[in-house]
C-alpha positions, -999 to +999 in steps of 0.1 A: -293-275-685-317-254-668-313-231-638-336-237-611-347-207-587-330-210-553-336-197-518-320-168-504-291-174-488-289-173-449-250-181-443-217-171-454-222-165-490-189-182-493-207-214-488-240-211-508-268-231-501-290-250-529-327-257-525-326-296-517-345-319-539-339-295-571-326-325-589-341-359-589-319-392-603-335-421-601-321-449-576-295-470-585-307-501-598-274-529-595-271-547-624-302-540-640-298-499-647-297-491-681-263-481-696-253-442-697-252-431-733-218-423-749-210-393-767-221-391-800-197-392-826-212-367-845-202-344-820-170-355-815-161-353-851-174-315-851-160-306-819-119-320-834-131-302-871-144-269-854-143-271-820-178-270-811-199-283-795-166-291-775-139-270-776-105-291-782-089-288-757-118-300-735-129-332-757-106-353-741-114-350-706-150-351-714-140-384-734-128-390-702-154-383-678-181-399-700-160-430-703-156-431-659-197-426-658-201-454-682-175-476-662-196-465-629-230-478-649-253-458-621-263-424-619-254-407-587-259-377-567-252-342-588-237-328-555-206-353-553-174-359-575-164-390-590-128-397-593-123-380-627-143-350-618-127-346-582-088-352-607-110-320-632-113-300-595-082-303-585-062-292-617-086-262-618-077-258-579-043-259-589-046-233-616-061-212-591-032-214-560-007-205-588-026-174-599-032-167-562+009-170-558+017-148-585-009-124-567+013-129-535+042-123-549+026-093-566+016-085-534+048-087-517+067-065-536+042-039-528+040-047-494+079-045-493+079-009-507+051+005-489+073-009-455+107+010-466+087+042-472+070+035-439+103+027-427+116+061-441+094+080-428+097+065-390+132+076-396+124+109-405+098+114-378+125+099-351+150+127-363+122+154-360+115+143-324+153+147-316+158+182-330+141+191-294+168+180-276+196+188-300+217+217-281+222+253-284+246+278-271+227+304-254+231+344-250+253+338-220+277+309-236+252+287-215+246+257-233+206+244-235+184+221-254+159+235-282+129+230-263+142+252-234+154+277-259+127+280-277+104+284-246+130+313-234+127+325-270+087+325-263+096+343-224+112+371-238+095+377-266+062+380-248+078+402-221+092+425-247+058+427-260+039+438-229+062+465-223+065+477-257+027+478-256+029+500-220+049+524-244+082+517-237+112+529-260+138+504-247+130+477-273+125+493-307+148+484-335+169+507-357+167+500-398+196+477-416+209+504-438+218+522-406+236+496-395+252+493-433+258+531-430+278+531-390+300+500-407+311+519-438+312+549-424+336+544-396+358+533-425+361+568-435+379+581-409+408+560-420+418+583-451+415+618-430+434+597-403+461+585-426+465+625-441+465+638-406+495+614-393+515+616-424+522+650-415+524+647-386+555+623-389+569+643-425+557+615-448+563+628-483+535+621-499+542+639-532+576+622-540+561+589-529+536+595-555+563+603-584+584+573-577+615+594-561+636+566-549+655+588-522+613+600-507+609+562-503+640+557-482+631+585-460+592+581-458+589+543-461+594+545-417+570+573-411+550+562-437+544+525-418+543+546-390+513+568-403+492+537-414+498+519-384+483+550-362+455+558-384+444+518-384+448+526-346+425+555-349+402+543-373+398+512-349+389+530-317+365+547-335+349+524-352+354+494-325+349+518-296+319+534-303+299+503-308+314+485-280+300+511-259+269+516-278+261+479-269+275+478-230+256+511-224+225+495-240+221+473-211+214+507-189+187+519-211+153+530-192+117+525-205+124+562-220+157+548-242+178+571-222+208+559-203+197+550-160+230+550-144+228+528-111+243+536-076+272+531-060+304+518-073+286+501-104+280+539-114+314+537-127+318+516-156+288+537-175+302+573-169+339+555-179+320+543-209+303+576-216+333+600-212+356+579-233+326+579-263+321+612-261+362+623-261+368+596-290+339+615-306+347+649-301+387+642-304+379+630-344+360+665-348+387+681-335+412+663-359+391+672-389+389+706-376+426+710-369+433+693-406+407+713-425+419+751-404+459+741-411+450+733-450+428+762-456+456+784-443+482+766-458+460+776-494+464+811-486+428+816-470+412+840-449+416+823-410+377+832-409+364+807-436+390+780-428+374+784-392+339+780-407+348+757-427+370+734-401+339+738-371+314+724-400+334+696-407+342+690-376+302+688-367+300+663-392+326+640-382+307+642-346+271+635-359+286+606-381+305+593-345+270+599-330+252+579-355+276+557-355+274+548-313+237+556-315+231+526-339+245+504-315+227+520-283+198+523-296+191+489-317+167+472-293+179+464-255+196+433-242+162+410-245+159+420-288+196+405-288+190+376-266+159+365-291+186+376-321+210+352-310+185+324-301+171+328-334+204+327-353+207+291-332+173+278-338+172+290-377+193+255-388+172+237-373+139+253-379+153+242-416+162+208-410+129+204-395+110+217-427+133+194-450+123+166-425+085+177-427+083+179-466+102+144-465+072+126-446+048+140-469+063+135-496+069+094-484+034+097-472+021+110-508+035+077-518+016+053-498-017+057-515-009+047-553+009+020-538-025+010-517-043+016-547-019-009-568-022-036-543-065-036-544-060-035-586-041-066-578-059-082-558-087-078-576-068-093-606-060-122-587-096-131-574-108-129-607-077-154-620-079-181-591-120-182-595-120-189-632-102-224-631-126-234-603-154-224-626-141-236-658-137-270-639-174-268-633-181-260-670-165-293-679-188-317-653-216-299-664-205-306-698-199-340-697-232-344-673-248-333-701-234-365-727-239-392-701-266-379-680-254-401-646-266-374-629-301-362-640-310-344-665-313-313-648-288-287-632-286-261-605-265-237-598-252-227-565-266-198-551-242-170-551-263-143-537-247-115-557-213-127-547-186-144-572-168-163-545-185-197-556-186-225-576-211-231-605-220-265-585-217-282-554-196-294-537-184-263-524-145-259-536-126-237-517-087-224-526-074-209-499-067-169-501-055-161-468-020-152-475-034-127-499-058-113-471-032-112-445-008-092-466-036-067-473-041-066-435-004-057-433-007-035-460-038-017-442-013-017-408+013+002-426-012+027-445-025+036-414-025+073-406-022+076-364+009+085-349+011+051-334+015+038-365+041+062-378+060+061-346+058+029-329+069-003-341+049-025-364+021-045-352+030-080-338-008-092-339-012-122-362-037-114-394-067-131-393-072-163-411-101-166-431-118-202-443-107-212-474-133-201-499-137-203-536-130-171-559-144-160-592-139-131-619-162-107-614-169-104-654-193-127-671-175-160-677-179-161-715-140-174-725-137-198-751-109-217-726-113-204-689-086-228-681-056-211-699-054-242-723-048-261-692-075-285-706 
């Protein structure tokens, strides 16, 4: 068998072109031509004892196919099949569609998985899209969509900006421990409140302590009493000064002091201011009144227990102060609007992160998978083109015994690709159910937000011509058939 030089190729290199007149047989000649030689059985005894020149499982078909060109008794044309060969094609043809199912299948599968994921994620990106019109209360009970609250969000922020920029005090903040410290220290006023009404109403405090069972039947009433009044007290303190803290905030100039308005509306701030500042100065003047009566009561000069009850007094006031102050001066009406709009948006700023890290981490999936499906299709080229070829290596083997069809041989011209046969006549399998699952496969990989949020592509794949398929590695199997021969 020689290999004769061929032309380059000008066509689909699925359908290579030989250089005509490479092989010459001589004309058939009727009765008269000369009887093809049989195989000798030399060889055939070697090839059953060691499986060459032959291999086993090939003898008998090339039995076979020397036995039809003997029957034909005239050589013919290398480029056509006689019956046995054309029989030798199509097993090897068949060979190849089920290696090119088992890639479909393969293929599938993949192609399955990659479209949940893709289906995951469309469902992930369609939930992202409706967080914007999911709705939110707003600061005025007002209910709004998160687009619109976010671009309020965006409003105020940018107006409180400006005018903190202009040097406005309305807007500045006041630390979290402060507001730690008003909370707990409001709470103090209970105990001093408590002391000051259970004397008030004769509470014996001293036989409750020892158990005396006749000081509980007397005090138990005033003792109620007592803890009901100092809640009471400890209440408007605490409740009252940061109710007015916040109202008065709303009055609050560019200087953070308090810009009463005109008219009747001047009313409700100077109501608001008065009863702060009595509430305030009426707790001094309980801890003054408490500390004065106790310090006498000890026996002490009416000099310190007055130093003593205007210093506590002073501190009781500073810590009311602090504690209205913290509530006047935290920001102004636009800090709490973006507060409360944030405490809305800040589920949903989270849901849409858990949503974002969910389409990455689907879309991370997507290119193993890709990856996979080219391995396997790869894999199946490479199975469906080495029946076809094997075929081949069986006619040129038998060619070679009973020489019908010249002695010479040339192969088809590839042209650097393996998606040929060894010889004419072109045999093609058909592969474009592996080629139009890629294409899908390519759709769903695809990257633009059409993709990812429309619906899938209804265009119908391409359908290429049937074309032949080979491995890409040197052909050099003992049995490139699979023992199918």
């Amino acid at each position: 068998m020689t290999i004769q030089p061929t032309a380059p190729s000008t066509g689909n290199v699925d359908h290579p072109e030989v250089l005509p007149g490479a092989i010459t047989t001589p004309s058939a000649t009727g009765t008269g031509a000369a009887s093809p030689p049989s195989i000798p059985k030399r060889n055939i005894a070697l090839s059953l004892a060691t499986g060459s020149p032959i291999p086993r499982d090939w003898l008998p078909q090339v039995l076979a196919l020397a036995g039809e060109q003997q029957r034909i008794g005239e050589p013919r044309e290398p480029d056509t099949f006689s019956q046995m060969e054309a029989l030798v094609m199509s097993k090897g043809m068949l060979a190849a569609e089920e290696a090119r199912d088992q890639g479909a299948d393969q293929l599938g599968h993949l192609l399955d998985a990659a479209a949940g994921i893709r289906g995951e994620m469309t469902t992930a990106r369609a939930e992202l899209d409706r967080l914007e019109d999911l709705p939110v209360t707003g600061f005025n009970g007002d209910v709004m969509p998160v687009r619109e609250a976010a671009e309020r969000m965006k409003t105020v922020s940018a107006k409180i900006t400006t005018e903190r920029d202009a040097g406005s005090l309305k807007h500045r903040r006041v630390p979290a421990w402060a507001h730690r410290f008003s909370t707990w220290a409001a709470l103090l006023d209970f105990p001093v409140l408590l002391y000051f009404a259970s004397q008030v109403f004769n509470v014996d405090m001293a036989g409750l302590a020892s158990g005396d069972g006749t000081a509980w039947s007397e005090s138990l009433v005033p003792l109620i009493t007592a803890i009901v009044f100092a809640l009471l007290g400890t209440a408007a303190v605490a409740v009252g000064l940061k109710f007015f803290g916040r109202d008065l905030k709303g009055y609050k100039d560019e200087h953070g002091g308090v810009s009463l308005p005109d008219g009747p509306a001047r009313l409700v701030p100077v109501l608001f201011l008065s009863l702060a500042t009595m509430t305030t100065v009426g707790a001094g003047v309980v801890m003054a009144y408490r500390i004065v009566t106790d310090s006498m009561a000890a026996g002490g000069g009416i000099t310190g227990a007055a130093v003593l009850g205007v210093f506590f007094a002073l501190i009781v006031i500073v810590v009311n102060v602090v504690v209205f102050a913290t509530k006047y001066r935290d920001g102004s009406l636009q800090t709490d609007e973006i507060g409360h709009l944030a405490m809305q948006l800040e589920p949903i700023e989270q849901q849409r992160m858990a949503l974002q890290r969910q389409c990455d981490g689907l879309a991370a999936q997507l290119p193993p998978l890709k990856l996979k499906a080219e391995r396997v299709l790869g894999a199946t080229l490479a199975k469906m083109g080495a029946p076809i070829k094997g075929a081949d290596r069986v006619r040129l083997l038998a060619r070679s015994y009973h020489q019908g069809c010249g002695p010479e041989a040339v192969f088809a011209n590839q042209d650097g690709s393996p998606n040929a046969n060894l010889l004419r006549p072109f045999v093609g399998v058909d592969r474009s159910v592996l080629i139009g699952l890629m294409e899908r496969l390519d759709e769903l990989m695809a990257a633009d937000s059409t993709a990812t949020k429309g619906t899938p592509s209804t265009a119908a794949p391409r359908r290429p011509a049937p074309v032949s398929t080979a491995p890409t590695e040197p052909d050099d199997a003992a049995d490139d058939l699979g023992g199918e021969w």
